[in-house]
N, C-alpha and C positions, 0 to 999 in steps of 0.2 A: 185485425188479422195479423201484423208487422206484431205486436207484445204478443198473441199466442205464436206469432211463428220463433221470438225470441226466448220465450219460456219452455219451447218443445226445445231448441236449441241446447240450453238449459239443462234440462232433463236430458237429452242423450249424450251431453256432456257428464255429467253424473253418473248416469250409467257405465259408461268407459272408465270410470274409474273402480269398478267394481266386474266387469265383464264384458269381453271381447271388443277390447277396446278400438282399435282400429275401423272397426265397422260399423262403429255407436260416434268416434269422433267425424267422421266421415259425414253421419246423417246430421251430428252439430252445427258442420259448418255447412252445408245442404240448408238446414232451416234456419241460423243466421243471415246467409245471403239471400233468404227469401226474405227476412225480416228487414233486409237494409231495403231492398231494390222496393219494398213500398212503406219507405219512409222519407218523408221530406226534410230535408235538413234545413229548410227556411223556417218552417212553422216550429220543429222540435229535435235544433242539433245535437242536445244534449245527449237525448235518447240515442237517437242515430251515433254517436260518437261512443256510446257506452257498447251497442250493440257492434261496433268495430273494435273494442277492446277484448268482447269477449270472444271472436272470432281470430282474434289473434291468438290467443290463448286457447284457442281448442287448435289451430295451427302447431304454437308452440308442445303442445302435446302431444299431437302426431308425429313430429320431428321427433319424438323419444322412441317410438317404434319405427319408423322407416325411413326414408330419405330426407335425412335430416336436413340437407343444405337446402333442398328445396321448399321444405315445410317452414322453416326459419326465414327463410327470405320473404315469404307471404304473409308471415308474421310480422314482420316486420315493415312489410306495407300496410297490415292492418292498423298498426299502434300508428303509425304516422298518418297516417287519416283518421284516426282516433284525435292525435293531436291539432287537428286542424280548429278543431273545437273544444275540446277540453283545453282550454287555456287556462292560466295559473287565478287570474284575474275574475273568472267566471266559476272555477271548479275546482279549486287548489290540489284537491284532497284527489279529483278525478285523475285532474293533471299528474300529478306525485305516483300514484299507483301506474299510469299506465308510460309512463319515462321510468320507474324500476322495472317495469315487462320488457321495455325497449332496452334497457340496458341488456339484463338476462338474455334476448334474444340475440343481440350481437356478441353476447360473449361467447354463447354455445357455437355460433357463425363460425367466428374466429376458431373455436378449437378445433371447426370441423377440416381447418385447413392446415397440411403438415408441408408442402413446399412451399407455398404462395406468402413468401414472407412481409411484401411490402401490402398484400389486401389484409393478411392477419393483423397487421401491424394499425391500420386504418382502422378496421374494426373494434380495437382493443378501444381506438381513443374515442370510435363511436359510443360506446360501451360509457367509458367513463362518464363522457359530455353529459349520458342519462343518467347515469347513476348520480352524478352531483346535481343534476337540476331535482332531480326525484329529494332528494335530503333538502337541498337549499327550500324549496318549495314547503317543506314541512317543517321548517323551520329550525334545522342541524346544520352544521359544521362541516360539510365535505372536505372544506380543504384548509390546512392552516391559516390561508392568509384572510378566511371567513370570520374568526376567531370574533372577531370586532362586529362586524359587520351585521351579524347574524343574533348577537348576543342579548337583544334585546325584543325578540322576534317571540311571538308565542306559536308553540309548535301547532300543527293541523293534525287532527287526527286523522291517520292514514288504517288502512287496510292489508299493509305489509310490514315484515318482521324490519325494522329501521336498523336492527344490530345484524341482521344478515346482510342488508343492504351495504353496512360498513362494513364487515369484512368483505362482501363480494368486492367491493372498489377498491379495498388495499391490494388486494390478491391480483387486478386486473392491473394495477399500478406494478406492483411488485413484476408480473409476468412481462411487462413492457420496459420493466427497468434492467432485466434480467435474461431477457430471451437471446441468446450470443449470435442469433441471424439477424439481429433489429439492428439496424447502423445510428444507434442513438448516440450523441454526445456524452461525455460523460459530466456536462453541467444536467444536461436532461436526464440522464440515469440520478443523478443526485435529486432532482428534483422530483421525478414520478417515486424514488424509492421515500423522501422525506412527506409527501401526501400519503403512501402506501403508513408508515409509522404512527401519522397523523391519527387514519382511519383507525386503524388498529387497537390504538392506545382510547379511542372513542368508546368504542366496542367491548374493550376490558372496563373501561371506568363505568358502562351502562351494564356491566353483566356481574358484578360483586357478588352478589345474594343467588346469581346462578352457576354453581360450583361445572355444571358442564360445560355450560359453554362460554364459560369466563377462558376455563384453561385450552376450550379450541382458538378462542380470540389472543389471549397467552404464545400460545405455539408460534403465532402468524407472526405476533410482534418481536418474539426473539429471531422467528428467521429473517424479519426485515434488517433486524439490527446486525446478525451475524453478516448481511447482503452490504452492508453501511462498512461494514470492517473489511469485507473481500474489496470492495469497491476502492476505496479509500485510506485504507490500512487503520492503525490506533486513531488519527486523529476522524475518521467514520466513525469509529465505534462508540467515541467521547463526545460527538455533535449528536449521535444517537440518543444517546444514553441522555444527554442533556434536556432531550425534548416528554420524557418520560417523565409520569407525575411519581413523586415521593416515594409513592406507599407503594406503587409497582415492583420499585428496584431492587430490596431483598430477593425478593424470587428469582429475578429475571438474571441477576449478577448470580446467583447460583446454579444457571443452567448454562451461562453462558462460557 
């Protein structure tokens, strides 16, 4: 009964992506929560845990049509009792997919908020925490100081785009380095903008052979750099520019 009630779930998940959506995600998460409330998490958390991922995500997609702070906040109860059990150790690949849902979910959170500058500010670094466990877990680079760390790791195959994933966390770096209501230091601006470069520069060196969105990964990394020069003057723009691989820098020194 719990997998037909998750498969009808499923199915008017899908549908809402094709027609009247509001009223098809509605009954998604209707027959999800009928599919948790009889399943046992002793005998089969994994299930249980997969069927809280997808309820989040028919959450997070309601929040594109109506009241988004509230749909995203339920969202974001889902993925964290998703995580309760999807652990890195049990389901790497589970874990990784649904820490990149939790990130996405706190960052749409965050934009939904235009005076609340110390919870926006919370949320951004929620955002991040996911976004880097999502990559470290699949065995990537989040943050420079992983370089090492990481490098010997065989990646997990995941179920999300890994280079959207990098730029999403530059872009969330960047907004937190950048936002002139955030009372960050300006060692901490330096530091959220030099992960922000990091990602970025990931993201172009994984998208070469794809000319579109090399050059959206491109644009990110020269505004980070332009962000390095406001911040810091020449000697930002030359610790920037230092962290850039070789074959970037023609382009990048000709737009700058």
């Amino acid at each position: 009964y719990a997998s037909t009630q998750n498969n009808l779930g499923t199915a008017y998940w899908n549908l809402a992506q094709h027609q009247s959506p509001v009223p098809n995600l509605k009954k998604a998460i209707a027959a999800y929560q009928e599919a948790i409330s009889h399943h046992d998490t002793t005998s089969n958390p994994q299930n249980w845990a997969m069927i809280q991922n997808n309820l989040g995500t028919t959450y997070w997609s309601l929040a594109q049509h109506e009241q988004p702070t509230v749909w995203l906040k339920l969202a974001i109860y889902a993925y964290q009792d998703a995580l309760k059990y999807r652990k890195p150790e049990v389901d790497p690949a589970g874990y990784a997919a649904t820490q990149n849902n939790l990130g996405t979910a706190y960052w749409h959170l965050a934009d939904q908020l235009k005076e609340e500058y110390g919870a926006k500010a919370e949320y951004f670094k929620q955002c991040i925490t996911a976004y880097e466990n999502a990559l470290a877990i699949a065995g990537y680079q989040p943050h420079p100081s992983d370089q090492v760390s990481n490098h010997n790791r065989s990646p997990v195959p995941v179920n999300f785009d890994i280079i959207a994933t990098y730029n999403n966390l530059g872009l969330v770096n960047f907004q937190l380095a950048t936002h002139p209501q955030f009372s960050l230091s300006k060692g901490s601006k330096l530091t959220h903008l030099e992960a922000a470069l990091h990602q970025h520069v990931q993201a172009c060196m994984g998208t070469v052979e794809q000319p579109e969105t090399y050059q959206i990964s491109l644009n990110y990394l020269i505004h980070t750099i332009r962000a390095f020069s406001r911040e810091n003057g020449p000697a930002g723009q030359s610790f920037a520019l230092s962290k850039v691989p070789g074959q970037l820098l023609p382009e990048i020194l000709h737009r700058l």
